[in-house]
N, CA, C, O and CB atoms as a CASP TS submission, in Angstrom:
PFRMAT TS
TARGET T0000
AUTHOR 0000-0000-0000
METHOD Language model
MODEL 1
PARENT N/A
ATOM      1  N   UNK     1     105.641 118.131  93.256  1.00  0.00           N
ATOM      2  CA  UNK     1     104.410 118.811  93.580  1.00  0.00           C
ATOM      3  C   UNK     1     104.640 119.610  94.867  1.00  0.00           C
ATOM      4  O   UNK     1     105.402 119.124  95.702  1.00  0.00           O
ATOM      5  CB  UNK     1     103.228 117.799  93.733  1.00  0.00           C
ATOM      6  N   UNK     2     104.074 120.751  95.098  1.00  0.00           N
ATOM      7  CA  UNK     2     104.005 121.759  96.161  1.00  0.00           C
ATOM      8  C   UNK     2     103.399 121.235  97.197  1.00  0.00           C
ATOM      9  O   UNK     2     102.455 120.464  97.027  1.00  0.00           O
ATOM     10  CB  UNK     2     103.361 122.948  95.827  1.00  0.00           C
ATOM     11  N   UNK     3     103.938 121.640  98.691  1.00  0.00           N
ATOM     12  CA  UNK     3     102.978 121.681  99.455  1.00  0.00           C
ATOM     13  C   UNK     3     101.717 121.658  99.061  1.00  0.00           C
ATOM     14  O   UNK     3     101.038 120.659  98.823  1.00  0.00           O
ATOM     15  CB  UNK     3     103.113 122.499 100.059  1.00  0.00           C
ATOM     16  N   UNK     4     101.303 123.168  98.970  1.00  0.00           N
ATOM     17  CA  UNK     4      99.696 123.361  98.287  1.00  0.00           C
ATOM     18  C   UNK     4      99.195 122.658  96.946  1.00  0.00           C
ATOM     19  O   UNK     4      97.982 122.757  96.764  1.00  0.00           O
ATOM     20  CB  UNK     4      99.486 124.907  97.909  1.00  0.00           C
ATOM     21  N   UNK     5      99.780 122.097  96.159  1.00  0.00           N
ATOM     22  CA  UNK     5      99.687 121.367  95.297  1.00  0.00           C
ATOM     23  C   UNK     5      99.226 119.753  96.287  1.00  0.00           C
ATOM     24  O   UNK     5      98.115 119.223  96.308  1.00  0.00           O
ATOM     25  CB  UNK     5     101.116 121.540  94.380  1.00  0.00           C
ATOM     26  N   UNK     6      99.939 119.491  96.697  1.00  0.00           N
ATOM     27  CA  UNK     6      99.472 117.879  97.468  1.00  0.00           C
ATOM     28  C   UNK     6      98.244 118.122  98.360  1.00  0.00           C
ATOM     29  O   UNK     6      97.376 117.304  98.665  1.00  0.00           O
ATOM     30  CB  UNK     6     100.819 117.140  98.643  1.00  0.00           C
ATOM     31  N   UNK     7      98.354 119.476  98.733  1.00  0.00           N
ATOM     32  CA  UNK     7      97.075 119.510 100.282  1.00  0.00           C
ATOM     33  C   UNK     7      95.759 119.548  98.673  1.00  0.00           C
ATOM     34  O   UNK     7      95.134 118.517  98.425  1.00  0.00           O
ATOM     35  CB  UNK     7      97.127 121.895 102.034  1.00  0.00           C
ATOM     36  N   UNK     8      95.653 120.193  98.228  1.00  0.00           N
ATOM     37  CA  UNK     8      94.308 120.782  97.126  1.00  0.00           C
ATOM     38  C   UNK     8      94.343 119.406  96.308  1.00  0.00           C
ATOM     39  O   UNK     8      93.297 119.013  95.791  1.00  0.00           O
ATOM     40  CB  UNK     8      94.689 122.525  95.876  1.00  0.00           C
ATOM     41  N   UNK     9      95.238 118.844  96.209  1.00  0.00           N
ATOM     42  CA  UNK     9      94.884 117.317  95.593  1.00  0.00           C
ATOM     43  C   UNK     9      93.968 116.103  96.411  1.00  0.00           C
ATOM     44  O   UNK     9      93.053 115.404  95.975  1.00  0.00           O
ATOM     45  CB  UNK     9      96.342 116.608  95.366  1.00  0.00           C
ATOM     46  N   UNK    10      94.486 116.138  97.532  1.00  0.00           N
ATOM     47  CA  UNK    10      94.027 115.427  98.564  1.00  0.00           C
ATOM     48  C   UNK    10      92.821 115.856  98.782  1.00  0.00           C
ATOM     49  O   UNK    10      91.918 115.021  98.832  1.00  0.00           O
ATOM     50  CB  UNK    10      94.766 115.458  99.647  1.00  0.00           C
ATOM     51  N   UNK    11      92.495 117.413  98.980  1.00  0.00           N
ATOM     52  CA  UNK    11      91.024 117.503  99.328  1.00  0.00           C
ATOM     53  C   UNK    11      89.987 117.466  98.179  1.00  0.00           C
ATOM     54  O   UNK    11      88.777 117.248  98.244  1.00  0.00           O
ATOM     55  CB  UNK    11      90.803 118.769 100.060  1.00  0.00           C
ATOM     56  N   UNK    12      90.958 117.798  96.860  1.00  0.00           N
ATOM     57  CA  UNK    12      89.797 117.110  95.756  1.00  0.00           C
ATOM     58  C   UNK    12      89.549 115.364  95.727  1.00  0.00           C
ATOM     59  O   UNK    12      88.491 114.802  95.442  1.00  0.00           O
ATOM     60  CB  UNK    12      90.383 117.524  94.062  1.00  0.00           C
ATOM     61  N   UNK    13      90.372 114.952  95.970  1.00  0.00           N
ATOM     62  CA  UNK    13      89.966 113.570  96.177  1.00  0.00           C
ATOM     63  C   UNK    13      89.003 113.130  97.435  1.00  0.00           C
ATOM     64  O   UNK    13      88.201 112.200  97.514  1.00  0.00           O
ATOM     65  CB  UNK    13      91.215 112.841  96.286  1.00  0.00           C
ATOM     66  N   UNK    14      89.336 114.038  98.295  1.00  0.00           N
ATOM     67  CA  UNK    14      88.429 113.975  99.648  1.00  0.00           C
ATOM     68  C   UNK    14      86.626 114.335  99.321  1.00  0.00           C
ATOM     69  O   UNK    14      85.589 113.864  99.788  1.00  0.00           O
ATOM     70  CB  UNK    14      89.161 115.337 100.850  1.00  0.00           C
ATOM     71  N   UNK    15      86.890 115.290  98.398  1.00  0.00           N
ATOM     72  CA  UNK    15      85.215 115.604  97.898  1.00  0.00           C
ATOM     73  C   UNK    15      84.573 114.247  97.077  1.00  0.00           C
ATOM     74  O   UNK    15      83.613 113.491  97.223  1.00  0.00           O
ATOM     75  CB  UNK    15      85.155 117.132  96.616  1.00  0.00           C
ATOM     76  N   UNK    16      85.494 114.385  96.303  1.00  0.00           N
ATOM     77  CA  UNK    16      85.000 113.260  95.481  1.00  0.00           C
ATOM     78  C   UNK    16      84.580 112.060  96.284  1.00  0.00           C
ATOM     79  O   UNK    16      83.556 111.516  95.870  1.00  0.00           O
ATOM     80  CB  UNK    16      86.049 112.838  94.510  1.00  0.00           C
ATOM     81  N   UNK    17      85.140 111.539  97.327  1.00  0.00           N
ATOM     82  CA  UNK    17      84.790 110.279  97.832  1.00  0.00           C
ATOM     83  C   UNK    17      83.655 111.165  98.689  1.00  0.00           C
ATOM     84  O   UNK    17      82.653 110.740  98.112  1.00  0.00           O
ATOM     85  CB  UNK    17      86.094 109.245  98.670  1.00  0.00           C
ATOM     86  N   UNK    18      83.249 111.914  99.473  1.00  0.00           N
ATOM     87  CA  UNK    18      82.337 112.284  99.781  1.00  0.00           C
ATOM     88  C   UNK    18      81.054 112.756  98.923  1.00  0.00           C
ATOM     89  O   UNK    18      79.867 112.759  99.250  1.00  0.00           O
ATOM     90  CB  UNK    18      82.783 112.924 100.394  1.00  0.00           C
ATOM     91  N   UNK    19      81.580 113.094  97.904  1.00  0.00           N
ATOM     92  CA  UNK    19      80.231 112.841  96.705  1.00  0.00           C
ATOM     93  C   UNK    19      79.754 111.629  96.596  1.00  0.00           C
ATOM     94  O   UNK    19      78.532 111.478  96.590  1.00  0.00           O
ATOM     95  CB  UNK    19      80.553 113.105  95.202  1.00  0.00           C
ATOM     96  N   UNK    20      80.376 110.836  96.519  1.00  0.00           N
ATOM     97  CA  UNK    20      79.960 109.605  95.721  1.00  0.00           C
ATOM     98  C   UNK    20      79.645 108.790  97.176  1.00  0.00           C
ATOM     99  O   UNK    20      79.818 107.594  96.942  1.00  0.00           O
ATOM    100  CB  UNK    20      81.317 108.846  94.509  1.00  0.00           C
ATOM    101  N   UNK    21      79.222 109.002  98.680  1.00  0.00           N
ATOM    102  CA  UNK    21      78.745 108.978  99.631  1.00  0.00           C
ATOM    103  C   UNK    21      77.343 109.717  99.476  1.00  0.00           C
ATOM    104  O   UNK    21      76.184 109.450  99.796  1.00  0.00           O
ATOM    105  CB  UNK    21      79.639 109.385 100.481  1.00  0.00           C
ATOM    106  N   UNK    22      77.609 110.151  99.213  1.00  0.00           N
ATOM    107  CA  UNK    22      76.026 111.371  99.326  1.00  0.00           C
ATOM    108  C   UNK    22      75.679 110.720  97.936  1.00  0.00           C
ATOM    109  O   UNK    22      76.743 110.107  98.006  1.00  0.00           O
ATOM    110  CB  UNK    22      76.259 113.720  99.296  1.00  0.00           C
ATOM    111  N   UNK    23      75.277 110.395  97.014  1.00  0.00           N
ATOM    112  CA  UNK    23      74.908 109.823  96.045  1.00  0.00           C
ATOM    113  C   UNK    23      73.311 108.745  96.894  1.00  0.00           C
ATOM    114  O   UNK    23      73.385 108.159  97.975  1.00  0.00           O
ATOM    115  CB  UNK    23      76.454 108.998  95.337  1.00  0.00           C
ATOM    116  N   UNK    24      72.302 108.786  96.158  1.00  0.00           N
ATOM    117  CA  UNK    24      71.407 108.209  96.525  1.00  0.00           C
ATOM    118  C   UNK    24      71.515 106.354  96.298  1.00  0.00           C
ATOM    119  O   UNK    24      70.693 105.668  95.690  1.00  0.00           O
ATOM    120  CB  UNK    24      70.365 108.981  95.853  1.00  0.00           C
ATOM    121  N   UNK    25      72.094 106.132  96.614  1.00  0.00           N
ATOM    122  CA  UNK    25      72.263 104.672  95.762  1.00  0.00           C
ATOM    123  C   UNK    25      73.047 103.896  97.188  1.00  0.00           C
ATOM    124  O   UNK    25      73.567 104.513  98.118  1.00  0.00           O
ATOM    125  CB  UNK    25      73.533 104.793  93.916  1.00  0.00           C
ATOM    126  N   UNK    26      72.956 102.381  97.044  1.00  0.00           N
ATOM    127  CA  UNK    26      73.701 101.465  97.849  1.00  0.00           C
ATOM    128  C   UNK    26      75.251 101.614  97.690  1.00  0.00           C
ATOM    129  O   UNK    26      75.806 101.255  96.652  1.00  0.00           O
ATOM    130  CB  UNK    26      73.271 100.070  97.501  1.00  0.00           C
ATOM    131  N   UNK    27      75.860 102.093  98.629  1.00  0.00           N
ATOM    132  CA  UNK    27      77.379 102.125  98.725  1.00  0.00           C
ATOM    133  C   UNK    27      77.809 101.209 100.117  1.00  0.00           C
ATOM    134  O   UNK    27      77.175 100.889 101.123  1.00  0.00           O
ATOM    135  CB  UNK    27      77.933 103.847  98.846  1.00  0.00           C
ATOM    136  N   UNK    28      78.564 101.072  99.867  1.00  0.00           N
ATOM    137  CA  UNK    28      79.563 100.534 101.436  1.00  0.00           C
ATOM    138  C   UNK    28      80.594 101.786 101.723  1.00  0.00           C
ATOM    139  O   UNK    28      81.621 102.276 101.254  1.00  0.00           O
ATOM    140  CB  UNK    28      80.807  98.777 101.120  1.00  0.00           C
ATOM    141  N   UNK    29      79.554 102.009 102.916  1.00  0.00           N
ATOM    142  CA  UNK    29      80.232 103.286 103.509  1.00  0.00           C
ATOM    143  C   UNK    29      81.729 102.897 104.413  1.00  0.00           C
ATOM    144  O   UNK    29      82.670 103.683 104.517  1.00  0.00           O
ATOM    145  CB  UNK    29      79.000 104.062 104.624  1.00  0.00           C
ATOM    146  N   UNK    30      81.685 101.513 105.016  1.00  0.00           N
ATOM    147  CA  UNK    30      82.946 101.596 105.521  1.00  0.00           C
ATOM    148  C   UNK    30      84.037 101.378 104.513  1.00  0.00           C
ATOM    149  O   UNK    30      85.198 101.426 104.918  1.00  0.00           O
ATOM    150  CB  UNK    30      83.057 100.700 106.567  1.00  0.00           C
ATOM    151  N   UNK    31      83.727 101.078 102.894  1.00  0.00           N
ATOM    152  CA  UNK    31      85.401 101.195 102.285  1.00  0.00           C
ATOM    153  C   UNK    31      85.359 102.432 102.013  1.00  0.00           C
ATOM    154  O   UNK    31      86.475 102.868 101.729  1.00  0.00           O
ATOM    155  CB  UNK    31      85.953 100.312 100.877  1.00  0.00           C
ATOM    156  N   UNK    32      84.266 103.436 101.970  1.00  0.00           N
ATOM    157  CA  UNK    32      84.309 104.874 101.501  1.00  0.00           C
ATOM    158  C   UNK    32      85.039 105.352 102.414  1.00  0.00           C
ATOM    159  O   UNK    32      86.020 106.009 102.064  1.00  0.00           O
ATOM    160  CB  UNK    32      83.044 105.655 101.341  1.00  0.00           C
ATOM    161  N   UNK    33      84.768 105.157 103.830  1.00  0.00           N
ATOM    162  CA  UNK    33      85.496 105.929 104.583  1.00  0.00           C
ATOM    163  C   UNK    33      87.007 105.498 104.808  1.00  0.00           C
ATOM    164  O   UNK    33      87.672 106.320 105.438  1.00  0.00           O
ATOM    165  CB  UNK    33      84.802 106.035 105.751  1.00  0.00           C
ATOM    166  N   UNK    34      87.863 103.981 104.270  1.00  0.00           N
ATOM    167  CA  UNK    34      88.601 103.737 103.861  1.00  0.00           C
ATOM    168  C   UNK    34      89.749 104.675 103.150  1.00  0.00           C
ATOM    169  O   UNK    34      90.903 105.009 103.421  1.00  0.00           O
ATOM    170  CB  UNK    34      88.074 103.059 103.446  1.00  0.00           C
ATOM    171  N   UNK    35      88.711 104.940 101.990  1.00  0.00           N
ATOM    172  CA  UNK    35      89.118 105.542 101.118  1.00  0.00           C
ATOM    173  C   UNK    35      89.780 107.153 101.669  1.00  0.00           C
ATOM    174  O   UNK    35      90.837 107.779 101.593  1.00  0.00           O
ATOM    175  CB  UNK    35      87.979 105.479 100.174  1.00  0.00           C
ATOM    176  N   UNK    36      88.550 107.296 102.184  1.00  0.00           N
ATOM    177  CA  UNK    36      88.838 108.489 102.687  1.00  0.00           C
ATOM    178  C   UNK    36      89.937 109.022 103.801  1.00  0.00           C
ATOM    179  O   UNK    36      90.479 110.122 103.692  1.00  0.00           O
ATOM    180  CB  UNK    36      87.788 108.743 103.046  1.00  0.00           C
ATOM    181  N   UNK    37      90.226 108.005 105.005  1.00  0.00           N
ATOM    182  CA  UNK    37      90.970 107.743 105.489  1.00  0.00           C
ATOM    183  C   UNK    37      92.623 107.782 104.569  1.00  0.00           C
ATOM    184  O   UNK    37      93.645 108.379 104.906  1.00  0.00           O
ATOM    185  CB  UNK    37      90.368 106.708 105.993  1.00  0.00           C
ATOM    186  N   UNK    38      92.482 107.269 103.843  1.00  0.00           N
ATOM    187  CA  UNK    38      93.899 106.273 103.020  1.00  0.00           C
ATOM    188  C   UNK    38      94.013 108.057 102.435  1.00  0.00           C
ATOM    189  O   UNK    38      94.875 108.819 102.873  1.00  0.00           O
ATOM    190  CB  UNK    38      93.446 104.314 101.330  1.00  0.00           C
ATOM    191  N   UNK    39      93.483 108.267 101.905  1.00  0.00           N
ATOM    192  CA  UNK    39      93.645 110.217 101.080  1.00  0.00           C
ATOM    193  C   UNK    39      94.091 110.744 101.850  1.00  0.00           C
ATOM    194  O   UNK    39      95.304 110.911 101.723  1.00  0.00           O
ATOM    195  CB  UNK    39      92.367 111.328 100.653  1.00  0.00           C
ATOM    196  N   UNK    40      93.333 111.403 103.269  1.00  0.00           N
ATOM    197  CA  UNK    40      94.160 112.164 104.067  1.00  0.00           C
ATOM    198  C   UNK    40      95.115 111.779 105.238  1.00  0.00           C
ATOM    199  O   UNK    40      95.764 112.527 105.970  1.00  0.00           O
ATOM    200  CB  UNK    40      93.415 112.925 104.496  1.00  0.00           C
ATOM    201  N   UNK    41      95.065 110.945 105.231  1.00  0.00           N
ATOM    202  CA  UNK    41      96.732 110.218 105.702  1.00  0.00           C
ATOM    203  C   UNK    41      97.822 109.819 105.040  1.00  0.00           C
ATOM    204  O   UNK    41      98.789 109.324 105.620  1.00  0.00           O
ATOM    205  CB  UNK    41      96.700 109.078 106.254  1.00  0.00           C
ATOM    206  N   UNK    42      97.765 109.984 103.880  1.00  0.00           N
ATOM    207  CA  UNK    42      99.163 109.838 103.608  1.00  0.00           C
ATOM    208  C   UNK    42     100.151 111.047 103.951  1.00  0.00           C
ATOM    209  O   UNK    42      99.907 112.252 103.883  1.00  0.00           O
ATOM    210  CB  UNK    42      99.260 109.537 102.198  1.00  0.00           C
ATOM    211  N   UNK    43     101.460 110.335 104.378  1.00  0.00           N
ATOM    212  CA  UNK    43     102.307 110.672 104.936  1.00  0.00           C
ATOM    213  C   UNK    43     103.064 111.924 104.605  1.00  0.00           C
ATOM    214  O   UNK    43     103.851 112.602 105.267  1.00  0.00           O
ATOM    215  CB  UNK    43     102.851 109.777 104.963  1.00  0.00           C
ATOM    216  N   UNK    44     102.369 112.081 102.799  1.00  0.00           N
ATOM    217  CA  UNK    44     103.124 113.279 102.110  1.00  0.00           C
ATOM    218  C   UNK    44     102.202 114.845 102.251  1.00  0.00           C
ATOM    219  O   UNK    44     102.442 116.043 102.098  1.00  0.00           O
ATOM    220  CB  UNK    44     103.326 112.804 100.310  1.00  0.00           C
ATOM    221  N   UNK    45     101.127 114.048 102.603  1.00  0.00           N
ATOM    222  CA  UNK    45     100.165 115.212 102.478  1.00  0.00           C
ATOM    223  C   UNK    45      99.923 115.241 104.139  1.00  0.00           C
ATOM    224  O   UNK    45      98.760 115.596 103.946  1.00  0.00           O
ATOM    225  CB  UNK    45      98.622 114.909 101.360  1.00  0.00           C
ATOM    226  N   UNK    46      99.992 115.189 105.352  1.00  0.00           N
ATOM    227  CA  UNK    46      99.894 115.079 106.454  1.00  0.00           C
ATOM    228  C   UNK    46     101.555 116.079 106.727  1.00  0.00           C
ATOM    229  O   UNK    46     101.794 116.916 107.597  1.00  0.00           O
ATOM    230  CB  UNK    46      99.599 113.392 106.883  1.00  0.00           C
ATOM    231  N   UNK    47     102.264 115.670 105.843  1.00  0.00           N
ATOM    232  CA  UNK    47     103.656 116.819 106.378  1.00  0.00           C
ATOM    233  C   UNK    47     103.687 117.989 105.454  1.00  0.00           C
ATOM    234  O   UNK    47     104.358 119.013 105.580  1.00  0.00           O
ATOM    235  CB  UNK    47     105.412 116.081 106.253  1.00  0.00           C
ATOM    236  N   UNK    48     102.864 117.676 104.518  1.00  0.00           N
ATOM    237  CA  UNK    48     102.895 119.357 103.531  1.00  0.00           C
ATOM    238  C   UNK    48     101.725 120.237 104.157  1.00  0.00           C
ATOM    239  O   UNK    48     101.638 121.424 103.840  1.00  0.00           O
ATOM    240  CB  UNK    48     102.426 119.174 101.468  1.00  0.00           C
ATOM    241  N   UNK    49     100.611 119.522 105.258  1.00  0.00           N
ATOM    242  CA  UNK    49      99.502 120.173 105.681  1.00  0.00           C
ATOM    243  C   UNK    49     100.392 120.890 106.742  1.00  0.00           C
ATOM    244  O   UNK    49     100.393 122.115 106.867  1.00  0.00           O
ATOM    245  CB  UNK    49      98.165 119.251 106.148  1.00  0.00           C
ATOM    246  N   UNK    50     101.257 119.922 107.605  1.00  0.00           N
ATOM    247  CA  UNK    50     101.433 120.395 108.526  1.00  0.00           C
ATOM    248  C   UNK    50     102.454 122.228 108.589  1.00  0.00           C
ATOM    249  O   UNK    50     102.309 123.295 109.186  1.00  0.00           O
ATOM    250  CB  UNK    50     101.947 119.130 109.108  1.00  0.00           C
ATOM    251  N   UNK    51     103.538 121.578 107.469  1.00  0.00           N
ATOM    252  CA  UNK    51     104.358 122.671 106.834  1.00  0.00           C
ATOM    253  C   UNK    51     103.438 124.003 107.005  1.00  0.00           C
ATOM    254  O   UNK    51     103.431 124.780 107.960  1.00  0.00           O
ATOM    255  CB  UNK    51     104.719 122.313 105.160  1.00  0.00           C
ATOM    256  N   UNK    52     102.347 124.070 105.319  1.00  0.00           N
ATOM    257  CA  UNK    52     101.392 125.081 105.651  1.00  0.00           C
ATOM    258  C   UNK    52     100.699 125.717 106.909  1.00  0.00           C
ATOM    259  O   UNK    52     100.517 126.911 107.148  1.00  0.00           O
ATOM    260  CB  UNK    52     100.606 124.746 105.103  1.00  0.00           C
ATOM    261  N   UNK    53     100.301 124.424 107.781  1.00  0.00           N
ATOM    262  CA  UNK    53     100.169 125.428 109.105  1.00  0.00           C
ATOM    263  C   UNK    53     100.730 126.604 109.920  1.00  0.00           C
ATOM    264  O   UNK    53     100.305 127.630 110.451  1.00  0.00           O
ATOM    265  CB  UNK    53     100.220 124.867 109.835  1.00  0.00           C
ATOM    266  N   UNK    54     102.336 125.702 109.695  1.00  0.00           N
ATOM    267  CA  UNK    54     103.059 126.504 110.499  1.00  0.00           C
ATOM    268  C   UNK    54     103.750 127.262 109.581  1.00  0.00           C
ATOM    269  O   UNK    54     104.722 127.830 110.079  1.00  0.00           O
ATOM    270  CB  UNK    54     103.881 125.839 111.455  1.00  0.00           C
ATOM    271  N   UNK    55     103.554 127.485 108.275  1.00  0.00           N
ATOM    272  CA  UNK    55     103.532 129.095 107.485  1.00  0.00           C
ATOM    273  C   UNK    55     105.030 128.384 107.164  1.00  0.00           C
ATOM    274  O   UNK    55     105.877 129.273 107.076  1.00  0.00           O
ATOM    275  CB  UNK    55     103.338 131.087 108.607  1.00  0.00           C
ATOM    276  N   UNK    56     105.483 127.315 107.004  1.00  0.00           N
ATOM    277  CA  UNK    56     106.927 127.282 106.010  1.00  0.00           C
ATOM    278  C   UNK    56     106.432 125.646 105.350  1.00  0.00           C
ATOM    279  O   UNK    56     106.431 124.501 105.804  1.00  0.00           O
ATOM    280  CB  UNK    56     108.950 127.307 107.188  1.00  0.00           C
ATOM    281  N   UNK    57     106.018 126.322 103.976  1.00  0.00           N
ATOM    282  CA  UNK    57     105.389 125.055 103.270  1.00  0.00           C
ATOM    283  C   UNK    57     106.565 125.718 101.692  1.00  0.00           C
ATOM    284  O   UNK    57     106.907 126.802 101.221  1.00  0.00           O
ATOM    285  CB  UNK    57     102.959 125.039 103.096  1.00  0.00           C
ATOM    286  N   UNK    58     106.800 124.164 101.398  1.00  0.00           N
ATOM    287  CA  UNK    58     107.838 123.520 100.693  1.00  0.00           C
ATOM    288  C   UNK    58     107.182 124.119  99.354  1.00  0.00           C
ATOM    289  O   UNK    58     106.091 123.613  99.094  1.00  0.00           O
ATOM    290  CB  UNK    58     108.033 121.751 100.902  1.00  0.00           C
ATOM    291  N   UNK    59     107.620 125.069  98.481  1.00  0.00           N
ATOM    292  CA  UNK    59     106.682 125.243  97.354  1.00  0.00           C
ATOM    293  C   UNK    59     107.497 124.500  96.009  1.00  0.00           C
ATOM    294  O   UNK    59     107.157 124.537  94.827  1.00  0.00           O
ATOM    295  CB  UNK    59     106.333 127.013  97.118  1.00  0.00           C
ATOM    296  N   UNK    60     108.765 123.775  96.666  1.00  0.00           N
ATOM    297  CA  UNK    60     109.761 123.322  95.271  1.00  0.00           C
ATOM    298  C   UNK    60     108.907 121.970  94.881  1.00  0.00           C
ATOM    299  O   UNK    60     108.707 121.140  95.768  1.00  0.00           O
ATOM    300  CB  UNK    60     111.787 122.875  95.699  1.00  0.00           C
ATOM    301  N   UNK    61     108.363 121.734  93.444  1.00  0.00           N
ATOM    302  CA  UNK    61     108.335 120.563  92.598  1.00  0.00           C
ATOM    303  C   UNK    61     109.211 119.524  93.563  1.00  0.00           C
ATOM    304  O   UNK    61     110.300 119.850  94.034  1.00  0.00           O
ATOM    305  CB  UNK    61     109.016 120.875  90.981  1.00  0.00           C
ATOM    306  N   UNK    62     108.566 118.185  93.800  1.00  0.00           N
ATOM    307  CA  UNK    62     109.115 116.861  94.188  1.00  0.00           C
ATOM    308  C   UNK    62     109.188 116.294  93.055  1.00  0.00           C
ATOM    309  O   UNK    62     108.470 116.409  92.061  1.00  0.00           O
ATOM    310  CB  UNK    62     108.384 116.036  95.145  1.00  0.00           C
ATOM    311  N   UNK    63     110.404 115.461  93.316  1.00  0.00           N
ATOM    312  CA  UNK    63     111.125 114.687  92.165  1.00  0.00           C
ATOM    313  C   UNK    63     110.782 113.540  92.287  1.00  0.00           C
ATOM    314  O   UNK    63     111.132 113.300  93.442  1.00  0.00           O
ATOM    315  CB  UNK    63     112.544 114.687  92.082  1.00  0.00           C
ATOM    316  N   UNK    64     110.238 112.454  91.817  1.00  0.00           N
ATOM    317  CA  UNK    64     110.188 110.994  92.044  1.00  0.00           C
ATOM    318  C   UNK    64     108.775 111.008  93.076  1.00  0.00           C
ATOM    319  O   UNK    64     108.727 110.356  94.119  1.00  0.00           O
ATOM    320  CB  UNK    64     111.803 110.315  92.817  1.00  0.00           C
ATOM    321  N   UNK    65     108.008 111.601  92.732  1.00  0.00           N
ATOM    322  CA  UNK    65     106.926 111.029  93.452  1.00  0.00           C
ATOM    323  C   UNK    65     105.557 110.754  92.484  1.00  0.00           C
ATOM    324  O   UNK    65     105.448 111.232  91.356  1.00  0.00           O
ATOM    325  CB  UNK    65     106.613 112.037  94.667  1.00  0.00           C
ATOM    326  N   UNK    66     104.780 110.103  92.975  1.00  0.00           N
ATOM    327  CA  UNK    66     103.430 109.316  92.468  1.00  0.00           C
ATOM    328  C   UNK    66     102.523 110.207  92.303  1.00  0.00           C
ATOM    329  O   UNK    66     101.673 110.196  93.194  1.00  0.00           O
ATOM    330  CB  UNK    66     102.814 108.250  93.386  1.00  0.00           C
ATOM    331  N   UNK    67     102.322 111.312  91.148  1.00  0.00           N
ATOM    332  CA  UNK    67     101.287 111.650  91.355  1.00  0.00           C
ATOM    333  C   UNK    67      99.837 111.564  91.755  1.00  0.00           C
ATOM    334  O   UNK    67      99.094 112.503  92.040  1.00  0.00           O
ATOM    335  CB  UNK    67     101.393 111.821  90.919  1.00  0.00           C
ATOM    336  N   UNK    68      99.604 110.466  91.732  1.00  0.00           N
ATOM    337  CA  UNK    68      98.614 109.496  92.026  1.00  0.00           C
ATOM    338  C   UNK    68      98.520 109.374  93.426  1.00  0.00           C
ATOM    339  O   UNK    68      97.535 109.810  94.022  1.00  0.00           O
ATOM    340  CB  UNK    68      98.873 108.219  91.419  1.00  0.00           C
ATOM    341  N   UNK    69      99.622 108.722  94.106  1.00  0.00           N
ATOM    342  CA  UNK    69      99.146 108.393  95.547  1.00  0.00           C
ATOM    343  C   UNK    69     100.081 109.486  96.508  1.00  0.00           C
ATOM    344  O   UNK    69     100.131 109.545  97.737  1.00  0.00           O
ATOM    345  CB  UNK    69      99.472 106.562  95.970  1.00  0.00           C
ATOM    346  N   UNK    70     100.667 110.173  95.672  1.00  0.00           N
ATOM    347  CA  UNK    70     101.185 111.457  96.589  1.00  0.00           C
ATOM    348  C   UNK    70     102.636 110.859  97.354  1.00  0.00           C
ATOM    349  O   UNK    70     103.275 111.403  98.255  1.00  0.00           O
ATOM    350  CB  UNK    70      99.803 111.966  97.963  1.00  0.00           C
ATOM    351  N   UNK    71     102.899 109.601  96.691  1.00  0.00           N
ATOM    352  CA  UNK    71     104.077 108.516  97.965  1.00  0.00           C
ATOM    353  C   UNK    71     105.043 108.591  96.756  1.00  0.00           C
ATOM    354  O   UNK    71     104.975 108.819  95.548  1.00  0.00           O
ATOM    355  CB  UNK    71     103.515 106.313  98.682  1.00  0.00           C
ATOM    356  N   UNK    72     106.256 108.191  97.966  1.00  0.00           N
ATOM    357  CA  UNK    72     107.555 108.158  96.690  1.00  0.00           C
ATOM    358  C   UNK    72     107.603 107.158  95.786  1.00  0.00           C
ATOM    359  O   UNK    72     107.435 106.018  96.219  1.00  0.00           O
ATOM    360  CB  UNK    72     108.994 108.032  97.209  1.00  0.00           C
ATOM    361  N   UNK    73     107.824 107.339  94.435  1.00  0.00           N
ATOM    362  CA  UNK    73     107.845 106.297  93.582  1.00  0.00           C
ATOM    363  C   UNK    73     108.551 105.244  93.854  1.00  0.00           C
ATOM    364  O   UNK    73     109.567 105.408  94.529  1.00  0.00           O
ATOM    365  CB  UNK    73     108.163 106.628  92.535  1.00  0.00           C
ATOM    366  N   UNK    74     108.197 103.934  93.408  1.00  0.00           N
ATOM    367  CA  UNK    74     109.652 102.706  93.420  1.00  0.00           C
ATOM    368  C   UNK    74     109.728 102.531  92.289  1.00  0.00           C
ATOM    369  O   UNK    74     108.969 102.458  91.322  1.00  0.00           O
ATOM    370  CB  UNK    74     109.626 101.144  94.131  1.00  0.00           C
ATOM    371  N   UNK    75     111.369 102.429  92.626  1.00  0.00           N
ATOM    372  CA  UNK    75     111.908 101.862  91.693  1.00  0.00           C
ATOM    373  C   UNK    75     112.524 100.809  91.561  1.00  0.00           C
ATOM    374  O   UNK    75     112.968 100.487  90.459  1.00  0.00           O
ATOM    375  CB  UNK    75     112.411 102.403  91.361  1.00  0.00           C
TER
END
């Protein structure tokens, strides 16, 4: 996955947990913000943000990683 591929993943997941915050209903806001926390800190998306900042972001497909949690797969 791309730089911009991991950052636009992360912030769709970032909406989503902020939707479902704004939702009228009983939530527990401190695992939401958990959640939210745990999304934009991971380590893969915190160095592909940073890349993009500074205008040299990685656009090659990663091999062996989690689409899911954006972390390197185990094997």
């Amino acid at each position: 996955m791309s730089d911009q591929e991991l950052a636009v993943q992360a912030i769709s997941e970032a909406q989503h947990i902020l939707e479902e915050y704004l939702e009228p209903r009983h939530h527990d806001s401190e695992r939401l913000l958990d959640r939210l926390v745990e999304v934009l800190e991971r380590p893969a998306v915190l160095v592909a943000v940073d890349r993009l900042r500074r205008g040299v972001a990685d656009n090659r497909p990663r091999e062996g990683l989690d689409r899911r949690r954006s972390t390197p797969a185990r094997v």
